[in-house]
N, C-alpha and C positions, 0 to 999 in steps of 0.2 A: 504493500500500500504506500502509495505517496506519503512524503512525511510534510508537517506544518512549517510555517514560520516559526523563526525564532526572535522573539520579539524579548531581547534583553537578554533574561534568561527563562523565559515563557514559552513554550511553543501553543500558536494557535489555532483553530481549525473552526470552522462554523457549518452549517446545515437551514438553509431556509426551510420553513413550517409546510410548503405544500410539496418540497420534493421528498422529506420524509415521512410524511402521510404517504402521496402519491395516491390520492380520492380512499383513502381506506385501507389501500391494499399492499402498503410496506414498513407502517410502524415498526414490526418486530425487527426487520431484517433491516431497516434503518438503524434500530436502538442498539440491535449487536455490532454493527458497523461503528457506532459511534464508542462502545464500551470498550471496542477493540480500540480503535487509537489511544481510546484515553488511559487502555492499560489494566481497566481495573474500574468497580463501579466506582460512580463519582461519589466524593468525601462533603461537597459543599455543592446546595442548590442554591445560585442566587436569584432573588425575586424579585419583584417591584414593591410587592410588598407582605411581606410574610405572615401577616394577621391574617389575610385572605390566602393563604397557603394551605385549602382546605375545600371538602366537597361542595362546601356552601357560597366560596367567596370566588378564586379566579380559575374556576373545574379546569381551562385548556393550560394551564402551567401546571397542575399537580398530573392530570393524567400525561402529561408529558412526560414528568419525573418519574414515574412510575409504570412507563414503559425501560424505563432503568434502571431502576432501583424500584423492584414493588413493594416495598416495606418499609421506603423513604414517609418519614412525617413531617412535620414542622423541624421538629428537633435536629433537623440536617439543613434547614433553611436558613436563611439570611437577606437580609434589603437589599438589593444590587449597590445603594448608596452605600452601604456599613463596607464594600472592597477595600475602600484605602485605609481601613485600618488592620489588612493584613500585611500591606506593608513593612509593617513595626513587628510580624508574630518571624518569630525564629523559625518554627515550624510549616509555615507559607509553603517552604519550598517541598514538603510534601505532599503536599493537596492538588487532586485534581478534583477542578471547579465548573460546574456546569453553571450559565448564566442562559435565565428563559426569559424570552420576548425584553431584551431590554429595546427600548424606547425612547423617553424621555432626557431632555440635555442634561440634568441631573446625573440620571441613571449612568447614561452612556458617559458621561465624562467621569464618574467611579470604575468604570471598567479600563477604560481608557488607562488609566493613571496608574492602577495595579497591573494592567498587562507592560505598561512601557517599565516601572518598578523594577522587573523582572524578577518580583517576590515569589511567585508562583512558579509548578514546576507544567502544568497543562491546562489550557483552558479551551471549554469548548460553549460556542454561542449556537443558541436556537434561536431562529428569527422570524418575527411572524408574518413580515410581508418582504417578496422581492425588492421593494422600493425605499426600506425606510433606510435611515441614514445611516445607519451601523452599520448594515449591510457593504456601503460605501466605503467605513471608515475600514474594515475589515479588509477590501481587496486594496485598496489603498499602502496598506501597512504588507499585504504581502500573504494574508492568512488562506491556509488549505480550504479551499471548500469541497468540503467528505464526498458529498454528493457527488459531481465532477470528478473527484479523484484530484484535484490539482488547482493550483492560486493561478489566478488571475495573471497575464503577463506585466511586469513591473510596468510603472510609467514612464512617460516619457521624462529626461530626466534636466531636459531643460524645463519644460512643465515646473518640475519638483524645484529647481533651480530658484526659477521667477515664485513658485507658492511660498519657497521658504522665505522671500522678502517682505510679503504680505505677513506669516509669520511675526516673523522681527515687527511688524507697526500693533500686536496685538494688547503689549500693553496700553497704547492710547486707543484701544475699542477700533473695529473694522467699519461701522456704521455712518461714522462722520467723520471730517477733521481727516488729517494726516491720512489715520487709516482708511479711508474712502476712498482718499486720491490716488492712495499706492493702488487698491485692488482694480479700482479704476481705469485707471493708466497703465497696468499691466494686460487687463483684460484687453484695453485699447488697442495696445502695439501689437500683441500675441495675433488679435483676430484680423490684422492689415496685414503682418506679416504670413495667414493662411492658415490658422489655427481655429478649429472650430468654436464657436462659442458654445461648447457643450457645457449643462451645469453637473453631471458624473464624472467628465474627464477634468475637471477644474476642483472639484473637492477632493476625488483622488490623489490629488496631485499634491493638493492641501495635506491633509492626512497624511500621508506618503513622507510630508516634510515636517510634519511633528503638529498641524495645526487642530483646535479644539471644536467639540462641538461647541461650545459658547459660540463662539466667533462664526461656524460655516455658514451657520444661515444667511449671514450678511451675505457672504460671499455667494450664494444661490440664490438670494435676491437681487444682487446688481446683474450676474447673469442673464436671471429672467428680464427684468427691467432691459435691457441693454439688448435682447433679443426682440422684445415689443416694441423699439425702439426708442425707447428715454432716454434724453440727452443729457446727461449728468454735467454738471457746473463743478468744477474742482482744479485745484492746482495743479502745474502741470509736475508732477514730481520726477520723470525720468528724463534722458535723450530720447529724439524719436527713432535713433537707433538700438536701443536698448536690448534688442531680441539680439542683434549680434553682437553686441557687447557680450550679453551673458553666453552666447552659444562659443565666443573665442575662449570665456575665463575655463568653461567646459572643456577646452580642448588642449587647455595648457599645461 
């Protein structure tokens, strides 16, 4: 079997929610698939929220877990939020940790922060829609996807290049000011010089250079906007040759 990323000292691998269903008919043979890389049933289920880690509150994250563990209860759960503070535990690095349907920027930014950590020894993400943003940040970083047998082909890495300088402006916020104009003015030069203005291959890319979900959504709203065509008002922060600036420092 194909092996994962290794993200620090992490290795990662994920599974979207309807390729291992597959309309009913490959839970089991997904779950053993998934139990097999991880080694060994999982030690830690993280949730959204684990008060509802129960028949009566989120049923599609528990019968999940229990296609992997049937005998998993609460008492093996945890908040997807409560990750960064395995961080700190000595012990992290033997846990293999299953994370269901993370979601929300909270959520995803605790997972985030523990897989770059490289506290952990494997972690495996169940995702409940092709489309959501995790899913992105995931082939971004590099991670196996079980299903497929194989990651995503890295980005491009002049992309990664220009994403990491949006990066660098994230302590002044991506939304306005400084930070607008960078993502701005990259998107700008990237899409003249023939670069699509995709908003997957531009968070990828994001991700890919260490960037947070705080911040992506800016950067998939100027995309969108800038696809509709909204003409943004901002500083000019680069040369207008900037794409081959960065594509020579690439080659030196």
């Amino acid at each position: 079997m194909a092996d994962a990323t290794l993200c620090g000292m992490t290795e990662l691998a994920y599974m979207v929610r309807e390729d291992w269903a597959q309309h009913g008919t490959a839970m089991r043979s997904s779950s053993a698939r998934i139990r097999e890389w991880l080694g060994r049933e999982p030690n830690v289920f993280a949730v959204t929220d684990v008060n509802k880690f129960n028949e009566r509150g989120r049923d599609a994250d528990l019968a999940f877990a229990r296609y992997l563990s049937p005998g998993v209860d609460r008492s093996r759960a945890c908040n997807l939020a409560e990750l960064r503070d395995l961080r700190r535990d000595r012990q992290a690095g033997r846990l293999a940790v299953v994370a269901i349907h993370p979601y929300g920027q909270r959520d995803c930014d605790a997972l985030r922060d523990v897989v770059e950590s490289g506290a952990l020894d494997r972690v495996f993400v169940i995702i409940w829609s092709p489309r959501d943003v995790v899913r992105t940040w995931l082939d971004g970083i590099g991670a196996l996807d079980l299903h497929a047998g194989a990651a995503r082909p890295a980005c491009d890495p002049l992309l990664v290049r220009a994403a990491a300088m949006m990066v660098n402006e994230e302590y002044n916020g991506l939304s306005s000011g400084r930070g607008k104009a960078s993502v701005v003015n990259l998107l700008r030069a990237f899409t003249r010089a023939g670069y699509p203005l995709d908003e997957n291959l531009w968070l990828r890319a994001y991700f890919a250079a260490g960037g947070s979900f705080r911040h992506a959504e800016s950067i998939s709203k100027f995309v969108r906007e800038m696809r509709s065509g909204v003409k943004h008002r901002t500083q000019e922060r680069y040369r207008d040759d900037i794409v081959a600036i960065l594509r020579k420092d690439l080659t030196v």
